[in-house]
C-alpha positions as CSV (number, residue, x, y, z in Angstrom):
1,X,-19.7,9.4,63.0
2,X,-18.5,6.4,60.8
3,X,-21.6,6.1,59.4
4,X,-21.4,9.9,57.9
5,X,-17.9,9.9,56.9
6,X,-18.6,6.7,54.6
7,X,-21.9,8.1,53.5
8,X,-20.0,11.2,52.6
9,X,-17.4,9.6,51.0
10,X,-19.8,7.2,48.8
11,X,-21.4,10.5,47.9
12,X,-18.2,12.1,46.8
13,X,-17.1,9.3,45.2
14,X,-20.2,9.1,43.1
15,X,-20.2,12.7,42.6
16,X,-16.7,12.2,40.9
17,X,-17.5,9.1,38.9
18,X,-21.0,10.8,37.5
19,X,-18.5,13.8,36.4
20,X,-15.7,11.4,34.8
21,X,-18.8,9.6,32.8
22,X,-20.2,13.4,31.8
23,X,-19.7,13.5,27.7
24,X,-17.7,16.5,26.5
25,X,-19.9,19.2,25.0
26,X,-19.9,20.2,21.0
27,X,-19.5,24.0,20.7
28,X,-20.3,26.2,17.7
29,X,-16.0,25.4,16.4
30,X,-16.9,22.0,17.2
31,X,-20.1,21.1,15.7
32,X,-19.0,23.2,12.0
33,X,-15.9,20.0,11.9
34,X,-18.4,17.3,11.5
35,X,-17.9,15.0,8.8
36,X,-15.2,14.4,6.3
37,X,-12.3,16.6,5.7
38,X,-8.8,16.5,3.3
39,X,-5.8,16.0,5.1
40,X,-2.6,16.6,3.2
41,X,0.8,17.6,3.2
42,X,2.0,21.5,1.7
43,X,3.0,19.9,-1.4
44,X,-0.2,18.2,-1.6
45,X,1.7,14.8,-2.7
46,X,0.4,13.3,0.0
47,X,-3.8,13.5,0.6
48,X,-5.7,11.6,2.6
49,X,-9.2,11.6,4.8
50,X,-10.4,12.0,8.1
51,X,-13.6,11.7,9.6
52,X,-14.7,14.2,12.6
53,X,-17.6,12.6,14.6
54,X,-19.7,13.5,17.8
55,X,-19.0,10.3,19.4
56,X,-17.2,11.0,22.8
57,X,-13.1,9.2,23.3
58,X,-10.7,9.9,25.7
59,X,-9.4,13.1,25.0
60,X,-12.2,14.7,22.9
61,X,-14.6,13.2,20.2
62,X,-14.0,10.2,17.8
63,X,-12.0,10.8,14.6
64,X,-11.2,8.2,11.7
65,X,-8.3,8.1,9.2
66,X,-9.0,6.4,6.2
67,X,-6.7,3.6,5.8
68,X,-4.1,5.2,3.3
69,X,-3.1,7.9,6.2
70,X,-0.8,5.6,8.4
71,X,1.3,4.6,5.3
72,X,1.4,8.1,4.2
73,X,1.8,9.7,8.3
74,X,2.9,7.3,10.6
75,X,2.1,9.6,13.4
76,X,-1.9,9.5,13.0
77,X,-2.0,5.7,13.9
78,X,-1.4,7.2,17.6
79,X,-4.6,9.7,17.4
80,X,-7.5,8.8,18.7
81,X,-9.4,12.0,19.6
82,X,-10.3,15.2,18.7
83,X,-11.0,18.6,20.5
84,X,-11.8,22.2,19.7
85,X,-13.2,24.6,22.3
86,X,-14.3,27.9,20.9
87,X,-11.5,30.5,20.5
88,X,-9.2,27.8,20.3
89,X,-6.8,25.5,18.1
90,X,-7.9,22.4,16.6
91,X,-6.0,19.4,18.6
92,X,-6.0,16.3,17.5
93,X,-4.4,13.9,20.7
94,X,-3.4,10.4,21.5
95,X,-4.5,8.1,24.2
96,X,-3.0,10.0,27.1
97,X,-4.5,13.4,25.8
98,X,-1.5,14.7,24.3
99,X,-1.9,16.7,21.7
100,X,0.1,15.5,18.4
101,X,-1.0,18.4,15.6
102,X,-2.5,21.9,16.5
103,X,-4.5,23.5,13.1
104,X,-5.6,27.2,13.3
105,X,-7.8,28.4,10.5
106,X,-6.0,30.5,8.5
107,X,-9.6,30.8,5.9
108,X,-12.6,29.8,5.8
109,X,-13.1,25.9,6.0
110,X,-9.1,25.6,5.8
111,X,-7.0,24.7,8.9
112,X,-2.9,24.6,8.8
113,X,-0.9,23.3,11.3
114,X,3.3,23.6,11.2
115,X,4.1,20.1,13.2
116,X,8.2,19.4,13.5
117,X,9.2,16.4,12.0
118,X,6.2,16.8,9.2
119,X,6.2,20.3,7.8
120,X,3.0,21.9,7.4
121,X,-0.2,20.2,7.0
122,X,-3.8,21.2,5.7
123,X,-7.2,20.4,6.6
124,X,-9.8,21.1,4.0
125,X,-13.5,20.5,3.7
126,X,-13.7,17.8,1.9
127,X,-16.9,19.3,0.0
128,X,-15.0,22.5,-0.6
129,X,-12.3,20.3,-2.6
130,X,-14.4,18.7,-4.9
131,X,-13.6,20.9,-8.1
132,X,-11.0,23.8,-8.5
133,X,-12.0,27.3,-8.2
134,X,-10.3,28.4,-11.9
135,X,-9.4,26.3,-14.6
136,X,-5.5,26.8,-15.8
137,X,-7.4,28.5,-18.8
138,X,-8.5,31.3,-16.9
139,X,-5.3,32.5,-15.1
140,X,-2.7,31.4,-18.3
141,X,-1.1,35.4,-19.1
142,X,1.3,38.1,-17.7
143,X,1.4,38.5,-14.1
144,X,3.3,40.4,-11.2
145,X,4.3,39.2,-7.7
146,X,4.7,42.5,-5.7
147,X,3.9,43.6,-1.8
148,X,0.8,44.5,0.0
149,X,2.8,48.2,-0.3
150,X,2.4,47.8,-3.9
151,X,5.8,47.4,-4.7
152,X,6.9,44.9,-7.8
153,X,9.3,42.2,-7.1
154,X,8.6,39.9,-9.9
155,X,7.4,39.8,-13.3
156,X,6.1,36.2,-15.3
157,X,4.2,34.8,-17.7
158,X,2.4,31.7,-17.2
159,X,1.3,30.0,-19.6
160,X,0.0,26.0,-21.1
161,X,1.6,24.5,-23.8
162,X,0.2,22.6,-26.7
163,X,0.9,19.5,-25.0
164,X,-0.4,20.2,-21.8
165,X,2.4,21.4,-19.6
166,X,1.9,24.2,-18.0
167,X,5.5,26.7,-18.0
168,X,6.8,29.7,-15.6
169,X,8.7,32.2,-17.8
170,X,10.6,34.4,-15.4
171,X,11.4,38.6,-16.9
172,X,14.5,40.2,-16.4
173,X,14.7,42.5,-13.7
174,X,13.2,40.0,-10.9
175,X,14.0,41.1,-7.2
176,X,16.7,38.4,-6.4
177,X,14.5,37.1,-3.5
178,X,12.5,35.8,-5.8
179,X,14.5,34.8,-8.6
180,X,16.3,32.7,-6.9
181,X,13.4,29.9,-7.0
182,X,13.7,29.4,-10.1
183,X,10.0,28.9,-10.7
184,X,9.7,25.9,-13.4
185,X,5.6,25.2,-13.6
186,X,2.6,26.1,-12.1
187,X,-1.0,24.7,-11.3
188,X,-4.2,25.1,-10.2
189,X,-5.0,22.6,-7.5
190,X,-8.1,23.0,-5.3
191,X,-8.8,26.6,-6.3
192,X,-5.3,27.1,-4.9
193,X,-2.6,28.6,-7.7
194,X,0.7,26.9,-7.1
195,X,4.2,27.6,-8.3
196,X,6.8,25.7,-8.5
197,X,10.3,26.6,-7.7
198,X,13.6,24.4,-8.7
199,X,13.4,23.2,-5.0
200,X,11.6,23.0,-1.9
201,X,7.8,23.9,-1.3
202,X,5.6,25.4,-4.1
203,X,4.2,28.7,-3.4
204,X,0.7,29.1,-2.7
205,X,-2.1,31.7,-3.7
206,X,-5.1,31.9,-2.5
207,X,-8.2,34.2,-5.2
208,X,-8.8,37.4,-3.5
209,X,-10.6,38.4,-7.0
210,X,-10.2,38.4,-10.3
211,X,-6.8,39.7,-10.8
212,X,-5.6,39.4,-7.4
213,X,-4.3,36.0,-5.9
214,X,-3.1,36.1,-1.9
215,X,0.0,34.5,-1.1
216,X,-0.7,31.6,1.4
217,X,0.2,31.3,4.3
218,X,-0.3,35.1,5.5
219,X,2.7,36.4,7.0
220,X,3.2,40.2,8.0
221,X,4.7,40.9,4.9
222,X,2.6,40.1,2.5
223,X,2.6,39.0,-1.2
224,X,-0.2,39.5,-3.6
225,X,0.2,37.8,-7.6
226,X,-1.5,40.7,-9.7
227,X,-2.4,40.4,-13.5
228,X,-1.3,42.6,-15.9
């Protein structure tokens, strides 16, 4: 009888060790964040790298920071692993499994992820990022910010000065909403259009075509920026 219970117990105890020592598995979500990505702040003052591997850690797979991400977010010298089961949000944990930033893909091969204390941060393919969708060129003009009912809240002109700087020029008649930001510049920054109010965060559009930009992030009242 002693003999059985401490053959049964080696069993299950090697049983549980074999299970411990099984690697996680690399689903279809998984496998497509392989390699290097962008990893920045909303204003985008702050960009830095991180590596996505298929190593196993504690926690998930292997990541890598470059070394400028400590100095510019503390918090990502405590990561050490990644994981991302299908249907699921990107976490990115410490050493305990805790996960310290959740990103949801709000597009395709773009991940946002609202973390208190931070603000919100971006994960882009790092390939995607390489050159900017338009060139200031192409979007400099009238425009309209108005809602996905069609409704006009805004009308401005951007548009690039001799020199180089490029100017927001806010009409009369702006819903006060929007007036209120002041808008001083604009950019194009990774295919992204940006404006920039007096203060706080710039807003962010996304191409939909080729008069329409999507504001960014989607919310369920939507704002489109329309050429006129």
């Amino acid at each position: 009888m002693l003999r059985y219970i401490a053959t049964a117990t080696a069993v299950l105890c090697f049983s549980s060790l074999a299970l411990a020592q099984t690697p996680p598995q690399l689903g279809n979500s998984a496998k497509a964040l392989l390699g290097s990505w962008e990893f920045s702040n909303a204003d985008r003052d702050k960009i830095c790298t991180v590596t996505f591997k298929d190593t196993p850690a504690p926690g998930g797979f292997r990541l890598e920071f470059d070394k400028n991400c400590a100095g510019l977010f503390p918090f990502t010298a405590d990561i050490v692993a990644w994981n991302f089961p299908d249907n699921d949000l990107l976490h990115l944990v410490n050493a305990q499994g805790k996960a310290l930033v959740d990103f949801s893909e709000v597009e395709n091969g773009i991940y946002e992820a609202p973390t208190p204390g931070v603000g919100v941060l971006f994960l882009q393919n790092a390939a995607d990022t390489a050159t900017p969708a338009r060139k200031p060129e192409d979007v400099v003009g009238d425009w309209t910010i108005v809602r996905s009912t069609g409704a006009t809240l805004c009308a401005l002109a951007l548009s690039k000065t001799p020199t180089g700087s490029l100017a927001v020029t806010v009409k009369p008649g702006c819903d006060p909403a929007v007036a209120r930001n002041n808008f001083q510049s604009w950019q194009i920054d990774r295919g992204e259009l940006l404006l920039y109010p007096a203060r706080g965060n710039p807003w962010r559009f996304e191409e939909a075509d080729s008069v329409t930009w999507r504001r960014l992030p989607e919310s369920a009242d939507p704002m489109m920026l329309v050429r006129q």
